[in-house]
VOPAGU-2260 file (C-alpha; in pm, 1 decimal, decimal comma):
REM VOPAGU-2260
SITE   aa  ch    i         X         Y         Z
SITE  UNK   A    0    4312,0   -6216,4    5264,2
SITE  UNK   A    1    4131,7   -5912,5    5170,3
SITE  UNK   A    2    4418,7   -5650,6    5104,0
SITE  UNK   A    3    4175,1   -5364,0    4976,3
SITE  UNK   A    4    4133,9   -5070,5    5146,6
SITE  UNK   A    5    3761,3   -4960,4    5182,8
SITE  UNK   A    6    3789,4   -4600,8    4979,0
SITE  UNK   A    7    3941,2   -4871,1    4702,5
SITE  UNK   A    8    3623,6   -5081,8    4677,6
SITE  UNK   A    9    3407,3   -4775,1    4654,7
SITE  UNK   A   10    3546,2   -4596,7    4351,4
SITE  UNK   A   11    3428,6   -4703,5    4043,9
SITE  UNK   A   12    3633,4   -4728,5    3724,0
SITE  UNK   A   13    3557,0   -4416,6    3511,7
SITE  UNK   A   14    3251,3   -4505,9    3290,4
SITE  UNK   A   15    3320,9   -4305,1    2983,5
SITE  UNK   A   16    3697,4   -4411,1    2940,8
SITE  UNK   A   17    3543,0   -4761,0    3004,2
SITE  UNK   A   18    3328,8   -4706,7    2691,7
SITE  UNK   A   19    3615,1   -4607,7    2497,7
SITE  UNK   A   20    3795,4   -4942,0    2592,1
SITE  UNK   A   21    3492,3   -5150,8    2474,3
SITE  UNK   A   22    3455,2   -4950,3    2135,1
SITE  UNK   A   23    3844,1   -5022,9    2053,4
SITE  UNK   A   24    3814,9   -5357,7    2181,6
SITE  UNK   A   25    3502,8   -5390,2    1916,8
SITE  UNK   A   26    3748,6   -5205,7    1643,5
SITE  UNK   A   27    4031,9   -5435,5    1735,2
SITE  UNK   A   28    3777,7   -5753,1    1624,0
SITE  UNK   A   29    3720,4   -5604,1    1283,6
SITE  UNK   A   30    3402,7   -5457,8    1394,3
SITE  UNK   A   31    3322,6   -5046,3    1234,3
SITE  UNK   A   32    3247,2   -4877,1    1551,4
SITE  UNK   A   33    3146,3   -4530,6    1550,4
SITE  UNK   A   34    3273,8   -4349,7    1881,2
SITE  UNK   A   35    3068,6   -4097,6    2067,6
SITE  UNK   A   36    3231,1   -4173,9    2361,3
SITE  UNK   A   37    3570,5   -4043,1    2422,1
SITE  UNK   A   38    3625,3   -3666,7    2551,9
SITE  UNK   A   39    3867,4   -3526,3    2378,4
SITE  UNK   A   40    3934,1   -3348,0    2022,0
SITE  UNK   A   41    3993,7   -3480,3    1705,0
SITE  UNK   A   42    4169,6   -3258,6    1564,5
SITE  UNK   A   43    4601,0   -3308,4    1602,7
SITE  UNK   A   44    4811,9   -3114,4    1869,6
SITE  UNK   A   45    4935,0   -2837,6    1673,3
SITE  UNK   A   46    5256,4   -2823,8    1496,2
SITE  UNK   A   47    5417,8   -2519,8    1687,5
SITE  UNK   A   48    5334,8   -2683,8    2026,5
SITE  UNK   A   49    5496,3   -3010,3    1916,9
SITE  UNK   A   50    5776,4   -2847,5    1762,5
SITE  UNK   A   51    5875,0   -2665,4    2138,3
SITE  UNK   A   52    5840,1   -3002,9    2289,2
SITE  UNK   A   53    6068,3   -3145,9    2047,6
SITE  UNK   A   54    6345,3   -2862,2    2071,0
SITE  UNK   A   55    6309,9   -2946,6    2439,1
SITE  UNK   A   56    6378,5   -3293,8    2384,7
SITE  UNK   A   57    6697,6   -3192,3    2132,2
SITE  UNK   A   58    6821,0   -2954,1    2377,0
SITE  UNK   A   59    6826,8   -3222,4    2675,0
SITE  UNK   A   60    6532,1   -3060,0    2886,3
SITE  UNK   A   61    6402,8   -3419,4    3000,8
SITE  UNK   A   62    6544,6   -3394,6    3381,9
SITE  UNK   A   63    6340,6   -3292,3    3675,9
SITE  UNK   A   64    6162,3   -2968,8    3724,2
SITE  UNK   A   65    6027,6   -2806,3    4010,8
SITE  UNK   A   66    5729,1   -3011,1    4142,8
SITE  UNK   A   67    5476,6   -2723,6    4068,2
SITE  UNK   A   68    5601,1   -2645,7    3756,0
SITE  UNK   A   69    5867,7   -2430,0    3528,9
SITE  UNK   A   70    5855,5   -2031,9    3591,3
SITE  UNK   A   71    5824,8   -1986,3    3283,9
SITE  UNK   A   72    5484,1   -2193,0    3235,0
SITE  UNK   A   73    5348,6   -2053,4    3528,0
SITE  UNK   A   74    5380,4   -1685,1    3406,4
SITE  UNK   A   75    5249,3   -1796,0    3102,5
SITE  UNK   A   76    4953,9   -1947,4    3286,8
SITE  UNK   A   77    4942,9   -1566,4    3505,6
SITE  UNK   A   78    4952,6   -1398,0    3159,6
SITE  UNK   A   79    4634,2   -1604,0    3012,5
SITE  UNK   A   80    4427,0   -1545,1    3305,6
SITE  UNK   A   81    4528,6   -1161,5    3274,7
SITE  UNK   A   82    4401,4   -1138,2    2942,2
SITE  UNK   A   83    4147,6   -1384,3    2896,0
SITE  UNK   A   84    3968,9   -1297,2    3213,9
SITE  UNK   A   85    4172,8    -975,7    3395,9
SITE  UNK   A   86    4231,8   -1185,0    3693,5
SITE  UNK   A   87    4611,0   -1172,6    3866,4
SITE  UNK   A   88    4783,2   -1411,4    4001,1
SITE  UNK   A   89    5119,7   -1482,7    4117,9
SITE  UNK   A   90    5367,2   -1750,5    4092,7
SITE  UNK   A   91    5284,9   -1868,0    4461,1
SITE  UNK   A   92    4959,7   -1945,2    4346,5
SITE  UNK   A   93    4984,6   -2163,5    4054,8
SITE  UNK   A   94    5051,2   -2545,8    4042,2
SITE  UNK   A   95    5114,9   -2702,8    3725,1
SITE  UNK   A   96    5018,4   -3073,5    3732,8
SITE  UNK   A   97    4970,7   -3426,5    3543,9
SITE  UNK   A   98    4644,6   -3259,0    3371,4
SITE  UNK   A   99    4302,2   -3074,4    3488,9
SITE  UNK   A  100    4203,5   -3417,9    3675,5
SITE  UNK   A  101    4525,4   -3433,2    3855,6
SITE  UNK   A  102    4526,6   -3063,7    3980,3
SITE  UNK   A  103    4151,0   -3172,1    4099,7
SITE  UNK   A  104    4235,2   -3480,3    4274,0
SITE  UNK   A  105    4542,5   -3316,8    4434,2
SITE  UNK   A  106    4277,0   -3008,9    4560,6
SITE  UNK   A  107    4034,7   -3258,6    4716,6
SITE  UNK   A  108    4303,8   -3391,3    4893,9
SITE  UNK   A  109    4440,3   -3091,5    5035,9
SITE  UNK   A  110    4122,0   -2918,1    5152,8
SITE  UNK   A  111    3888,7   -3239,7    5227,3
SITE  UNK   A  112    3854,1   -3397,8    5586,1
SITE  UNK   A  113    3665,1   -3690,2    5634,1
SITE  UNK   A  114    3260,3   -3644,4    5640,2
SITE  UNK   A  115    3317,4   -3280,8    5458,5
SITE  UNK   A  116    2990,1   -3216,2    5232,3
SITE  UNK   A  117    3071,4   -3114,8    4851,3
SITE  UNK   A  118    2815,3   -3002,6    4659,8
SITE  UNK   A  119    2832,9   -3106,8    4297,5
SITE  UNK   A  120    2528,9   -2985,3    4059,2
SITE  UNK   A  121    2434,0   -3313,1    3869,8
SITE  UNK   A  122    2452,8   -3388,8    3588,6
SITE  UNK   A  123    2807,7   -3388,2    3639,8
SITE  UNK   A  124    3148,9   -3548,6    3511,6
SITE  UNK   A  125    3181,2   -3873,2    3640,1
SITE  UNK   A  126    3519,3   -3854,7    3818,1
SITE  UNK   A  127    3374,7   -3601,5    4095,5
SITE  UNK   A  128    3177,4   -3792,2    4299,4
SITE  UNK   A  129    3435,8   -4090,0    4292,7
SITE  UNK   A  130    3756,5   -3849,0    4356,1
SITE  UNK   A  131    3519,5   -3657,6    4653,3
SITE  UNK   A  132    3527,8   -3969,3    4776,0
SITE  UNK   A  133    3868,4   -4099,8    4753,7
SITE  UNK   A  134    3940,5   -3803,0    5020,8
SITE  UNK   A  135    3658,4   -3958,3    5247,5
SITE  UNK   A  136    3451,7   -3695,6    5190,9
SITE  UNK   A  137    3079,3   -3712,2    5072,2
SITE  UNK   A  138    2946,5   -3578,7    4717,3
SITE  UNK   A  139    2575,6   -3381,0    4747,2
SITE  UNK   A  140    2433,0   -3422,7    4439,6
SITE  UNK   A  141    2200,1   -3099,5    4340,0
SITE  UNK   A  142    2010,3   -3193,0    4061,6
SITE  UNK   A  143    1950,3   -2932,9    3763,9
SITE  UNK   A  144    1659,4   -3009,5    3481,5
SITE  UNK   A  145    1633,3   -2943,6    3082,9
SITE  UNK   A  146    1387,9   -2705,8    3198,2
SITE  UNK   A  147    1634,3   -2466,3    3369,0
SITE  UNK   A  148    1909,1   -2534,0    3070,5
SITE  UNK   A  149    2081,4   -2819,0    3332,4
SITE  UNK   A  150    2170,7   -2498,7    3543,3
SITE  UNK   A  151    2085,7   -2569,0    3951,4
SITE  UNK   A  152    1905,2   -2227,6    4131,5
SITE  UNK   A  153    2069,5   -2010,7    4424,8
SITE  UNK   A  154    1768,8   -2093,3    4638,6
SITE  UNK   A  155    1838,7   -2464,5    4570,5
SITE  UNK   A  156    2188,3   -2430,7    4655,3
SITE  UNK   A  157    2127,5   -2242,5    4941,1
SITE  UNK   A  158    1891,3   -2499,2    5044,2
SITE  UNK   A  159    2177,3   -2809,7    5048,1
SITE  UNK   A  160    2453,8   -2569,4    5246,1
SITE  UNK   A  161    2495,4   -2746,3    5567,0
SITE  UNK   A  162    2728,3   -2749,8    5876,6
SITE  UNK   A  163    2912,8   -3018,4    5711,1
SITE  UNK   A  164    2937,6   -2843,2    5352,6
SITE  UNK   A  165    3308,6   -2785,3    5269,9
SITE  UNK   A  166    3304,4   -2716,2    4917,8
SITE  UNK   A  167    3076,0   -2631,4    4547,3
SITE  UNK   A  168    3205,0   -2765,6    4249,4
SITE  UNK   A  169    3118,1   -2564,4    3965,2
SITE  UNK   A  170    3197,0   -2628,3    3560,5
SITE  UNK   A  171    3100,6   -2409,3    3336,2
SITE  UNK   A  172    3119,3   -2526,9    3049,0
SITE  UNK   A  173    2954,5   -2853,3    3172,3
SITE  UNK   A  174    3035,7   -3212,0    3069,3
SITE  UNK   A  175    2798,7   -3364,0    3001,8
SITE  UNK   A  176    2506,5   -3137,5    2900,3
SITE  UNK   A  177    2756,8   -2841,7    2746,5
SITE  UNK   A  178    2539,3   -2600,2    2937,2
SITE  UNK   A  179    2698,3   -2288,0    3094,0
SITE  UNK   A  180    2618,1   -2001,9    3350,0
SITE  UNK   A  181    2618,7   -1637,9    3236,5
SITE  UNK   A  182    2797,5   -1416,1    3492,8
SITE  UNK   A  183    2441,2   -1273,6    3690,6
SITE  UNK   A  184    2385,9   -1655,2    3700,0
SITE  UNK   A  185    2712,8   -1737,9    3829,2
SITE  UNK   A  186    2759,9   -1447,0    4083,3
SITE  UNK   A  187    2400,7   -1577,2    4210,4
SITE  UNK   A  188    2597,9   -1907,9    4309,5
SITE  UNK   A  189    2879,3   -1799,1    4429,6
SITE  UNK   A  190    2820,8   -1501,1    4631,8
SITE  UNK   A  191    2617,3   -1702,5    4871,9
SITE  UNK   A  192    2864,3   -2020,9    4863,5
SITE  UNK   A  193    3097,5   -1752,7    4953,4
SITE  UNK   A  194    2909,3   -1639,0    5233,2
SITE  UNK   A  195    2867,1   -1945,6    5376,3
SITE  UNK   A  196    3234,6   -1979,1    5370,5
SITE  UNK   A  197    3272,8   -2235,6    5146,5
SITE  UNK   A  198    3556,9   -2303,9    4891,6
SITE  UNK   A  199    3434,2   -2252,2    4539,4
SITE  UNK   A  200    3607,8   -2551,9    4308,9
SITE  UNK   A  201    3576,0   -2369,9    3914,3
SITE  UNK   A  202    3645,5   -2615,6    3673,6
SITE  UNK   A  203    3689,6   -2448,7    3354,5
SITE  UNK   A  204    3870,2   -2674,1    3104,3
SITE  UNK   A  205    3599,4   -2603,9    2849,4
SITE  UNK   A  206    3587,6   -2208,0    2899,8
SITE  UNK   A  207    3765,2   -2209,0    2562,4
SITE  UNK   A  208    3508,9   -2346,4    2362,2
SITE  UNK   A  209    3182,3   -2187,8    2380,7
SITE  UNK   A  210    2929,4   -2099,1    2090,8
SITE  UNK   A  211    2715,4   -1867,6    1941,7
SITE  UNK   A  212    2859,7   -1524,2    2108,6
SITE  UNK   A  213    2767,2   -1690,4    2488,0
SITE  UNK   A  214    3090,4   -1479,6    2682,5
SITE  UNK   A  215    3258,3   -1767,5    2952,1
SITE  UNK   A  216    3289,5   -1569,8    3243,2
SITE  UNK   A  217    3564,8   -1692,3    3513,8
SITE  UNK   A  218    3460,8   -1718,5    3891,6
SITE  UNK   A  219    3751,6   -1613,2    3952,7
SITE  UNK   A  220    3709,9   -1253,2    3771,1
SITE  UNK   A  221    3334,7   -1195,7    3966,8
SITE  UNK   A  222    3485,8   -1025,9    4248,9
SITE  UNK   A  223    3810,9   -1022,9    4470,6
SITE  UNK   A  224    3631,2   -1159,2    4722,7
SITE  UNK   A  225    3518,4   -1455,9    4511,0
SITE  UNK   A  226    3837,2   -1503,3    4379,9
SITE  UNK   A  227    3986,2   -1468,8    4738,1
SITE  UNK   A  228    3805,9   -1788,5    4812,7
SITE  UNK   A  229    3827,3   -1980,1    4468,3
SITE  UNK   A  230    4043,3   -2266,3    4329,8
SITE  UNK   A  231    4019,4   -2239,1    3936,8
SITE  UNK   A  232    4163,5   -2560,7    3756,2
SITE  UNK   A  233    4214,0   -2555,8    3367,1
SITE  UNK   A  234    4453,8   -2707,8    3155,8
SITE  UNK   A  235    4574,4   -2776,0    2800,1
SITE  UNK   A  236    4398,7   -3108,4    2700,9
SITE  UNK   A  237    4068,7   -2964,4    2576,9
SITE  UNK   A  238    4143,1   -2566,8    2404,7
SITE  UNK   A  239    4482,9   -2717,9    2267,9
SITE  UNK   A  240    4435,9   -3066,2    2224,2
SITE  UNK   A  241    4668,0   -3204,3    2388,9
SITE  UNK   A  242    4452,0   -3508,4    2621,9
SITE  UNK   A  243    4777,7   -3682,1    2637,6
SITE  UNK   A  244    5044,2   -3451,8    2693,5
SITE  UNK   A  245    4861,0   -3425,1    3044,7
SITE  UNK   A  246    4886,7   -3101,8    3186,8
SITE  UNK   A  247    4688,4   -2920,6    3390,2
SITE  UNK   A  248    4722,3   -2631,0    3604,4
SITE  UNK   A  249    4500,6   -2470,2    3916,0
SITE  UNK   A  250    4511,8   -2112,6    4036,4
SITE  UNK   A  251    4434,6   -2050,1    4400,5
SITE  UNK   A  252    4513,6   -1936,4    4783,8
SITE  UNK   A  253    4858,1   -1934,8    4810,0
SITE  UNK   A  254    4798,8   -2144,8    5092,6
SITE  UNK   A  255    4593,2   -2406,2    4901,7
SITE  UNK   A  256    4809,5   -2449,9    4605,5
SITE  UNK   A  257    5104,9   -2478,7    4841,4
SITE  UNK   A  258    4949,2   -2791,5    5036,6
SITE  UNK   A  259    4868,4   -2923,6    4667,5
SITE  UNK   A  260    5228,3   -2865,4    4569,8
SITE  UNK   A  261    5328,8   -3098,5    4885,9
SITE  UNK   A  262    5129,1   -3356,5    4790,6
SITE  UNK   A  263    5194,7   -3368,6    4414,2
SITE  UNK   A  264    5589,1   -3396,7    4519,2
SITE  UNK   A  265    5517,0   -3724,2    4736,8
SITE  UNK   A  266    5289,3   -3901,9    4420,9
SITE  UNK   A  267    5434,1   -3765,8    4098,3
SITE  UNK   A  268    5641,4   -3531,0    4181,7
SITE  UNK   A  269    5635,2   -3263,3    3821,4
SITE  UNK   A  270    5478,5   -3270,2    3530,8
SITE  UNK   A  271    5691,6   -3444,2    3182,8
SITE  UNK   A  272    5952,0   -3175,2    3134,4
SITE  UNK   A  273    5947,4   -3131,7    2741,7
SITE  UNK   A  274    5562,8   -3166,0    2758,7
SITE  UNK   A  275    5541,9   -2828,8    2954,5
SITE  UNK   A  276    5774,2   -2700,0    2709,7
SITE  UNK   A  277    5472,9   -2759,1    2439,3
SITE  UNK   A  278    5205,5   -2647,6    2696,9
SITE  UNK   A  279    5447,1   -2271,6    2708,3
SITE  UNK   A  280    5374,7   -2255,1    2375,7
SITE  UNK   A  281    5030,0   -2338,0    2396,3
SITE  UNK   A  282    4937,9   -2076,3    2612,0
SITE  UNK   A  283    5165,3   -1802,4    2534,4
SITE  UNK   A  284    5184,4   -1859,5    2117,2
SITE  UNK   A  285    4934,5   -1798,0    1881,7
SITE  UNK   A  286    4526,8   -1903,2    1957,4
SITE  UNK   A  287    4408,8   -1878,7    1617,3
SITE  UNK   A  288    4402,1   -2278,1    1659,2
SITE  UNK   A  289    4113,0   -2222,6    1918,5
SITE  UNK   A  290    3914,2   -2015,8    1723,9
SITE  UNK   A  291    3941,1   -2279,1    1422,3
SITE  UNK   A  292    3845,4   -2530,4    1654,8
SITE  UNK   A  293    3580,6   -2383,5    1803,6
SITE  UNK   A  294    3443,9   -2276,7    1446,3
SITE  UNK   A  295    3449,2   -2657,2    1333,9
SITE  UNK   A  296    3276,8   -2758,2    1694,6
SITE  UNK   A  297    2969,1   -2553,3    1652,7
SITE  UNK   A  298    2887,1   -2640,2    1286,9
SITE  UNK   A  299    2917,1   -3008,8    1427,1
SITE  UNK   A  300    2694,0   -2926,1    1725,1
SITE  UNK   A  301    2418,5   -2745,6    1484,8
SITE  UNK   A  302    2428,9   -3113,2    1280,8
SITE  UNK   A  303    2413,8   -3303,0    1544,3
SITE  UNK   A  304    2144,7   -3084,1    1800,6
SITE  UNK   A  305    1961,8   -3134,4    1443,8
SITE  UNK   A  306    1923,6   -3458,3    1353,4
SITE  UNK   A  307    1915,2   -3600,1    1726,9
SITE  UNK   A  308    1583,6   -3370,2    1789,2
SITE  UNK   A  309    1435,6   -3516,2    1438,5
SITE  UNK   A  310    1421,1   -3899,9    1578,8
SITE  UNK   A  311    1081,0   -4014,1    1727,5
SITE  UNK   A  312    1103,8   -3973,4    2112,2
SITE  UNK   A  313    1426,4   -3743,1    2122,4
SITE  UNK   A  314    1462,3   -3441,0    2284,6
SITE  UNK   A  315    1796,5   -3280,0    2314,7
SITE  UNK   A  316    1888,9   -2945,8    2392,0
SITE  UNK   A  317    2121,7   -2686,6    2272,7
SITE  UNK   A  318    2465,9   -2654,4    2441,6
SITE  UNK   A  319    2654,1   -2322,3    2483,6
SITE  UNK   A  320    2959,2   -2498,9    2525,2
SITE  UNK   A  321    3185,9   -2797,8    2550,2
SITE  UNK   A  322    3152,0   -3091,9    2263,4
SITE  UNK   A  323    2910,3   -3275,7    2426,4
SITE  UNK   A  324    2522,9   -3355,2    2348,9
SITE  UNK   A  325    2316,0   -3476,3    2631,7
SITE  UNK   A  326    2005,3   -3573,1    2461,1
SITE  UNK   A  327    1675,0   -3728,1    2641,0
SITE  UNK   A  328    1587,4   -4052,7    2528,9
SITE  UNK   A  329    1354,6   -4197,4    2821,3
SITE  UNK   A  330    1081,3   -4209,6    2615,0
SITE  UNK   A  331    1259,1   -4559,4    2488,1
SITE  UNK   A  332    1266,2   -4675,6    2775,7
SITE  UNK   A  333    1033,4   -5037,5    2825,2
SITE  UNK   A  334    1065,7   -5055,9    2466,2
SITE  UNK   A  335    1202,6   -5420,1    2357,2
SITE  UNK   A  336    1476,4   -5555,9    2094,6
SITE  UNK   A  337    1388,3   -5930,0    2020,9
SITE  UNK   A  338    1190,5   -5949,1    2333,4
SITE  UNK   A  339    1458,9   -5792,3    2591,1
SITE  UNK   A  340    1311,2   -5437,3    2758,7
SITE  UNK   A  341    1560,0   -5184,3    2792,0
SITE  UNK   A  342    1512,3   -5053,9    3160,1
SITE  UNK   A  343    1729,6   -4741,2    3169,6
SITE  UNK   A  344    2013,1   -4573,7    3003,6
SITE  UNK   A  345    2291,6   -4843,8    3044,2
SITE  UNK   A  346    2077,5   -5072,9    2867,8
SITE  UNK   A  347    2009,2   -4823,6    2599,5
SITE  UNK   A  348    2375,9   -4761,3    2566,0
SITE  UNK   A  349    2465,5   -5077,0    2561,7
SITE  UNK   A  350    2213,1   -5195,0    2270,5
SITE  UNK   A  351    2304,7   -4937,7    2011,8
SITE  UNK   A  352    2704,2   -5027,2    2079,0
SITE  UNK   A  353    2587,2   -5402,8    2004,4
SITE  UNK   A  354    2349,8   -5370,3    1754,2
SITE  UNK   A  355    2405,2   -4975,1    1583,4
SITE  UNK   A  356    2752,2   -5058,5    1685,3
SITE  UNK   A  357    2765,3   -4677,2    1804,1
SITE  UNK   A  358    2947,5   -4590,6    2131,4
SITE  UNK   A  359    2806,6   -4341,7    2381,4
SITE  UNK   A  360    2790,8   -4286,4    2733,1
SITE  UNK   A  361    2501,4   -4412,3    2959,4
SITE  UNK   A  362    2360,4   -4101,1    3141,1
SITE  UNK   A  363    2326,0   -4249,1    3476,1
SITE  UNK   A  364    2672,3   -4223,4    3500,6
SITE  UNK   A  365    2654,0   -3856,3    3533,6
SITE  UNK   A  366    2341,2   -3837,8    3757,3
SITE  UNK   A  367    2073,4   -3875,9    3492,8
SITE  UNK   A  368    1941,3   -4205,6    3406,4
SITE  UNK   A  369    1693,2   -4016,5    3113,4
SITE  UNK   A  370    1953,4   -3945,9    2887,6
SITE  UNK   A  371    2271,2   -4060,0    2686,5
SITE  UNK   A  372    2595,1   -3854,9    2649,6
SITE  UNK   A  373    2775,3   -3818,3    2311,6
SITE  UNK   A  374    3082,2   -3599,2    2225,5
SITE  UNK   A  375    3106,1   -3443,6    1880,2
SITE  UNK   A  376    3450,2   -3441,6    1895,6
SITE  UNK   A  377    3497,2   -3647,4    1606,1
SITE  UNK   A  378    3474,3   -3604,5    1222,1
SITE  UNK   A  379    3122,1   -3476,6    1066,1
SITE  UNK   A  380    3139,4   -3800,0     859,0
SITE  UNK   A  381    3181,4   -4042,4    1166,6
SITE  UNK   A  382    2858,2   -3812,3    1298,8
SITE  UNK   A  383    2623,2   -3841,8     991,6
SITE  UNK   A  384    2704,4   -4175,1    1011,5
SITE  UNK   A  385    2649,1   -4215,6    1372,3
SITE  UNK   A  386    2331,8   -4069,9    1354,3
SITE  UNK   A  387    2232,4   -4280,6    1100,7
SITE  UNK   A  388    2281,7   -4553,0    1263,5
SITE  UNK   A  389    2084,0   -4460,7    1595,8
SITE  UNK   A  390    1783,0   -4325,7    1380,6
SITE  UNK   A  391    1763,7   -4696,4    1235,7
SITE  UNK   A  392    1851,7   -4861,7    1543,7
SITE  UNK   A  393    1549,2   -4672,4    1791,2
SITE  UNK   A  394    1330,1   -4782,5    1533,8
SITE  UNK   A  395    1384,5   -5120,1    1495,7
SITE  UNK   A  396    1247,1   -5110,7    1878,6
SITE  UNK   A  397     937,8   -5242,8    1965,3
C-alpha cells in the first residue's frame, strides 16, 4: 500500500542540512571534518538574551501564548522595523512563528492556490522551490549570472510575469551567493511586480549582516504602495544567533498575517514561550552584538574571497552580505581522482568531503550546477584550514 501523498514524494530533504548530517556522522567516526556547510553563526547566543529566557523559565512563563505571539514581542518587532528601516506596522500585522522558515511556509500556504506561478531568482535557498511546492504551486526559476553580481534584471522579470504568476520571492541578502540589491535596484523589481499585482515575498533574515558600508534597504520602506502589497519575514536565528531558539516573525496585510495566524494555530499553535522571552531581548536590548559580529564576518569573508580566487580554476566573487561564498569551480569539472570524472557539482562536493574531508554544499542545489556553496560562519582557524585542504585536494586532480 502506497500511503504517500503525491506533494510528499516531490519534496526533497533539504540538501544543506543533509550535508551537515554527513559531516557529523564523519566527526562521530573519529574522522576531522572541516564544516562549510551549516548556515548558521558560530559565535554563542548572547548572555543577556539567555539570561531573559531563563528568568522566564524561573518565573513560570512556560504555558501557552497567543498563537501569533506575546504583545510585547510584537511591539518590539514594530519598534525594530521603525528604526532600522522607518516602516510602521501594527500589532494586526505581525505573526511571530517557529523561525523565518516557518513564517515562510505558513505564507505560502495562506496566499498559494494550486498552479499559482512564483517567481524565485536562482540561485536561491533551497527550501523555496520545495515549500512553493508543498502548497501545489509551481516555482519559476529566473536565473541571475556572476556577471550581473547574481542580481536578475527588471526586463527579465518582467519577461516571466504571467497570468498564472502569484508571487516574487526576493532575499536580499542572498543565500547562497551573499549578493544584495541596492534600493534603485530593488525599486526596479518591485515597482513592476507591484504593478502586475503580485505579492512581493522579502526575505530579509540576513539584512543584518552586510559589509563594506553596502546600506540593506527593506522592500518594505520603498514606498507605501510597495509595502501595501509586501510580506517581509525576518527573524532572530541569523543577526542574534539564535538558529535554535527558532523564531521568526513576518510583517504584512493585516489580512495575510491573519490567515497565517489561522493556520499556525491548527500545526503548532505559538512559538516556545521563554524562547520569545530571549527573542524580546534580542530585538529591543542592546545590538552592539551585531556590529561585533558583523565586524568578525567580513574579515573572514576578505580571507576567504582571498584564498578561494588564488586556486587554479577558481573564480569567486565578492559578497555584500550574508556568510556565504558561492565560488565557481566548473572549470574542474571532467577532471578525474584515481580514474573517476567528476561530472558536476555534487560530485565535486562529494570528493573533497571524502578525500579533503571538507564539507560544503553542491551548487545545483540552489540552481547552479557551476559552483559550490560554503558558509564562513565558522572559526578563521577551521577556514585556513579548510582552504588548505581544498587547494591540495583540486590539485591532486587529474
Amino acid at each position: 500500500m502506497d500511503w504517500l501523498a503525491e506533494r510528499a514524494k516531490r519534496i526533497k530533504p533539504s540538501a544543506t542540512l543533509a550535508v551537515t548530517a554527513r559531516a557529523n556522522a564523519l566527526k562521530a567516526q573519529g574522522v576531522d571534518v572541516i564544516g562549510f556547510g551549516a548556515g548558521e553563526p558560530d559565535f554563542d547566543t548572547p548572555d543577556p538574551i539567555k539570561e531573559a529566557a531563563w528568568k522566564a523559565l524561573r518565573e513560570g512563563f512556560t504555558k501557552y501564548t497567543p498563537v501569533g505571539g506575546i504583545d510585547a514581542l510584537k511591539d518590539a518587532i514594530i519598534e525594530r522595523f521603525k528604526q532600522d528601516s522607518g516602516i510602521s506596522y501594527d500589532r494586526k500585522q505581525i505573526l511571530v512563528s517557529c523561525g523565518a522558515k516557518h513564517s515562510l511556509y505558513n505564507l505560502f500556504m495562506a496566499v498559494l492556490n494550486p498552479g499559482d506561478e512564483v517567481l524565485i531568482p536562482a540561485p536561491c535557498w533551497v527550501s523555496y522551490p520545495d515549500m512553493v511546492q508543498l502548497a501545489d504551486a509551481v516555482p519559476v526559476l529566473i536565473p541571475s549570472t556572476e556577471k550581473d553580481g547574481f542580481r536578475i534584471k527588471p526586463e527579465v522579470l518582467k519577461s516571466r510575469i504571467t497570468k498564472k504568476t502569484r508571487a516574487l520571492i526576493i532575499n536580499s541578502p542572498s543565500n547562497p551567493t551573499g549578493s544584495a540589491y541596492t534600493e534603485n535596484e530593488l525599486r526596479a523589481l518591485a515597482e513592476p511586480a507591484v504593478e502586475a499585482g503580485l505579492l512581493i515575498i522579502s526575505d530579509e533574515i540576513y539584512g543584518k549582516l552586510v559589509y563594506d558600508g553596502f546600506r540593506f534597504v527593506s522592500v518594505g520602506s520603498l514606498s507605501e504602495k510597495i509595502r501595501k502589497s509586501a510580506v517581509i519575514v525576518d527573524g532572530v536565528s541569523k543577526s542574534y544567533s539564535m538558529t535554535g531558539w527558532r523564531i521568526g516573525y513576518a510583517a504584512g496585510p493585516a489580512e495575510v498575517i491573519s490567515a497565517m495566524t489561522n493556520i499556525q494555530s491548527q500545526s503548532t499553535s505559538n512559538p516556545t514561550s521563554f524562547a520569545q522571552k530571549g527573542a524580546l531581548e534580542a530585538l529591543s536590548g542592546p545590538q552592539d552584538f551585531v556590529g561585533k559580529m558583523r565586524e568578525e564576518f567580513s574579515r573572514r569573508r576578505d580571507y576567504i574571497v582571498g584564498r578561494l580566487n588564488a586556486m587554479p580554476g577558481v573564480t569567486c566573487s565578492k559578497p555584500q552580505g550574508a556568510f556565504y561564498v558561492f565560488p565557481n569551480v566548473a572549470t574542474h569539472f571532467g577532471k578525474s581522482d584515481q580514474g573517476k570524472k567528476l561530472l558536476g557539482s555534487n560530485d565535486l562536493a562529494t570528493y573533497l568531503l571524502e578525500k579533503a574531508h571538507v564539507a560544503v554544499v553542491a551548487g545545483v542545489e540552489f540552481g547552479s550546477d557551476q559552483h559550490v556553496r560554503l558558509s564562513y560562519a565558522t572559526s578563521m582557524k577551521q577556514i585556513e584550514e579548510g582552504m588548505n585542504r581544498i587547494e591540495a585536494a583540486l590539485k591532486k586532480l587529474a
